[in-house]
C-alpha positions in Angstrom: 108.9 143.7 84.1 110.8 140.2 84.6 108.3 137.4 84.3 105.2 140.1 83.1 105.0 137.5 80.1 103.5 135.2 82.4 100.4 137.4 83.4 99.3 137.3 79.4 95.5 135.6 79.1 95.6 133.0 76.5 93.1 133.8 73.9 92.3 137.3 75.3 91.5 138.5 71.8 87.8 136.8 71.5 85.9 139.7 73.7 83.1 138.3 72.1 82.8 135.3 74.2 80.8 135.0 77.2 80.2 138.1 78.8 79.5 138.9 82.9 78.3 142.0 83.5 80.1 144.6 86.0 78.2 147.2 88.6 76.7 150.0 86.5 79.5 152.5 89.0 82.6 150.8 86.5 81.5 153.2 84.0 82.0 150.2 81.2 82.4 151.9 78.1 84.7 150.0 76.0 86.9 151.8 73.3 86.9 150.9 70.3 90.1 149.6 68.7 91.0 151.9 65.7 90.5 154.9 68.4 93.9 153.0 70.5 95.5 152.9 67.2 94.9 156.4 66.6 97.0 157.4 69.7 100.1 154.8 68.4 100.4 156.2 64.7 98.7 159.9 65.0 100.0 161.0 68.3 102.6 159.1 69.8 104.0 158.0 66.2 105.0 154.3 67.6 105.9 151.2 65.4 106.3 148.0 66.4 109.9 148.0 65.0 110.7 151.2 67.5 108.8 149.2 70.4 110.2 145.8 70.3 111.5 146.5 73.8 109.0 148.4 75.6 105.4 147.6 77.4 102.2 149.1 78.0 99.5 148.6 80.6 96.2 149.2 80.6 94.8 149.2 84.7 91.5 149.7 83.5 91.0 146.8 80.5 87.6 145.6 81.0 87.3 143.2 78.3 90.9 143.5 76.2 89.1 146.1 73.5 92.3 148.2 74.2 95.1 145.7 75.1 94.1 143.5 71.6 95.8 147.0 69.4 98.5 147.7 71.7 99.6 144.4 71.7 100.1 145.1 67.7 102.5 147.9 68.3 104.3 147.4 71.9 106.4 143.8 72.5 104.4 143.2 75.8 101.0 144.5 76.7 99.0 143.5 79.3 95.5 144.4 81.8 93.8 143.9 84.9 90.7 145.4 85.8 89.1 145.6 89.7 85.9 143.7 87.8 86.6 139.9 86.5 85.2 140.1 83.4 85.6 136.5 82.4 88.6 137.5 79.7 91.4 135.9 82.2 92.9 139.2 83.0 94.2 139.6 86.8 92.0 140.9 89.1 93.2 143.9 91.1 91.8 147.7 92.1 94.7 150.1 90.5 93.9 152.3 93.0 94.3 149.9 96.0 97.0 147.7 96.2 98.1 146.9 92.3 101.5 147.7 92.4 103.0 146.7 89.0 104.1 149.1 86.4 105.4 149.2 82.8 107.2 151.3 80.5 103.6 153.2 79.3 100.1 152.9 81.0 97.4 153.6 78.5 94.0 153.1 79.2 90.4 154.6 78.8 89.6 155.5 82.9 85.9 155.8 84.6 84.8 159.5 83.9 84.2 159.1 87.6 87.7 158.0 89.2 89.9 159.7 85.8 92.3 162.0 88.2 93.2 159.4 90.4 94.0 157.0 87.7 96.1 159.4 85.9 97.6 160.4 89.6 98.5 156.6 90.1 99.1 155.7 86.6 102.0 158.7 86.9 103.6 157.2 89.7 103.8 153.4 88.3 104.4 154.8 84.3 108.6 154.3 83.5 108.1 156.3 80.6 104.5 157.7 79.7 101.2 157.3 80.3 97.7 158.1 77.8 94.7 158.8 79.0 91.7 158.7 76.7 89.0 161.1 78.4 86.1 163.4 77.4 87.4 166.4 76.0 85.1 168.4 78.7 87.7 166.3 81.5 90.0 169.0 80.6 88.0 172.1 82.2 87.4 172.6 85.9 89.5 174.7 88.3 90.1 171.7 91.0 91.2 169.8 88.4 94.2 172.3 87.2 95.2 172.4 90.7 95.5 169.0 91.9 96.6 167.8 88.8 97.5 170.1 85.2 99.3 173.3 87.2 102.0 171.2 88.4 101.6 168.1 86.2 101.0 169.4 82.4 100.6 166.8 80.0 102.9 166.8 77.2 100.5 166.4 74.5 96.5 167.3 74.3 95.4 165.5 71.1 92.1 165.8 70.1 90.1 163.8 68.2 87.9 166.0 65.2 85.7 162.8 64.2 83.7 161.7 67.1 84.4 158.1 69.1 81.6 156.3 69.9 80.9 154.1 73.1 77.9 151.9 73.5 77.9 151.4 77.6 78.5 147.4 77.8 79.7 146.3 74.7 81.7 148.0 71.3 79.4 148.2 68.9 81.0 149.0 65.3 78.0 150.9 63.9 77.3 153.5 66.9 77.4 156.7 66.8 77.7 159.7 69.4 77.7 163.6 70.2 80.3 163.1 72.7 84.0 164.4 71.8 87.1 162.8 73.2 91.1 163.6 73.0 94.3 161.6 74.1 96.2 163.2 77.3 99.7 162.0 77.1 102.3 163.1 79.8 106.0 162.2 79.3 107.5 160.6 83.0 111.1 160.7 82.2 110.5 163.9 80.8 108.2 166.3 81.8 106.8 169.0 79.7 106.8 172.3 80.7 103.4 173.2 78.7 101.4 170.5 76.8 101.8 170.7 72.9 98.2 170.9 71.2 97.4 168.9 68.4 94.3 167.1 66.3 93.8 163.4 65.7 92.9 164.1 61.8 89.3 162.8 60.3 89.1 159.5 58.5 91.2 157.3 61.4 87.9 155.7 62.0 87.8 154.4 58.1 91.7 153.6 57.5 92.4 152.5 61.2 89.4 149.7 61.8 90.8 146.3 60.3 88.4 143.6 59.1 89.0 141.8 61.4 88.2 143.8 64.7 83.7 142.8 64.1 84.8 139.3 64.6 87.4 139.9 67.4 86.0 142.7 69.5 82.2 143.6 68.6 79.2 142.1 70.8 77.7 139.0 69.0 73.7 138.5 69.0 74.3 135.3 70.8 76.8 136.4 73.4 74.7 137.0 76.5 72.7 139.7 77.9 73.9 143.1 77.4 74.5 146.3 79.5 71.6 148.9 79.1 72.2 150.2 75.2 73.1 153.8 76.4 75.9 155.4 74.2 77.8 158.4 74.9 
């Protein structure tokens, strides 16, 4: 990760800037920030004292919404996303020919392209990687074999309050039917069968700072939006 620093947008924390507007295909639902911090303190149990040293990655950032709260526990965290979004993240398709890597990738995938992120994100991950996924991701039988038979998360958290997404923008008052979990798997040290667990209610409440309207919701004046669809 020598010279990662470097790849750091300056000011990446004002998502509510301009906006540019990606191919409805990118599935751009962006998550909203106490839902990241949910994973650090409720399932992975990460401080920024235990973290000083480590990175995280998210290949999939769209607009920062994820990278602002990881950058609150981990020493480095950066993104890149195959769309410019006009943030000042690198441009690159994680799928392609992006061949970095860092200690975790965490990152909310397309619905669409979620196993081959989380095949790739295992193969470039030094030491874990979290995926944040519908909890219905976790059924299908093509699924188990090409990835959870011989590649079994460590942890299935799931979320018992619900995460809203607003397609195109986070928007602080939504609200959904959809449910959602963290899949974590271990790289150094794979887990024989995952460990099931809840994310409990209330993170919504005590994880959402005062801050995160100003530095991550859609402002009136910001440009057009996406189509208002929420999942």
């Amino acid at each position: 990760m020598a010279g990662a620093r470097s790849m750091i947008p300056v000011g990446h924390t004002a998502v509510m800037a301009t906006r540019r507007e990606p191919p409805d295909a990118l599935d751009f639902f962006p998550t909203p920030p106490w839902a990241t911090r949910a994973l650090l303190s409720h399932v992975l149990g990460l401080s920024s004292d235990e973290f000083l040293s480590s990175s995280a990655w998210d290949p999939c950032c769209g607009e920062g919404h994820m990278v602002g709260p990881l950058r609150e526990y981990f020493w480095q965290a950066e993104g890149s996303d195959v769309f410019d979004y006009g943030k000042g993240f690198p441009v690159a398709d994680f799928l392609a020919d992006d061949t970095r890597s860092a200690d975790w990738l965490i990152t909310n995938p397309p619905f669409k392209i979620a196993e081959a992120v989380v095949l790739r994100a295992l193969e470039r991950a030094q030491v874990g990687v979290a995926m944040l996924v519908r909890s219905v991701w976790l059924e299908g039988t093509g699924r188990y074999e090409r990835l959870f038979r011989d590649r079994p998360p460590a942890i299935i958290a799931q979320f018992c309050e619900r995460v809203p997404m607003t397609k195109g923008r986070w928007d602080p008052d939504a609200s959904t039917a959809t449910s959602y979990a963290w899949i974590v798997w271990h790289v150094a040290k794979p887990a024989a069968a995952p460990v099931f667990t809840w994310i409990p209610p209330g993170c919504r409440k005590a994880l959402t700072r005062p801050e995160d309207r100003r530095r991550f919701a859609m402002q009136p004046d910001a440009g057009p939006l996406l189509a208002s669809a929420a999942e």
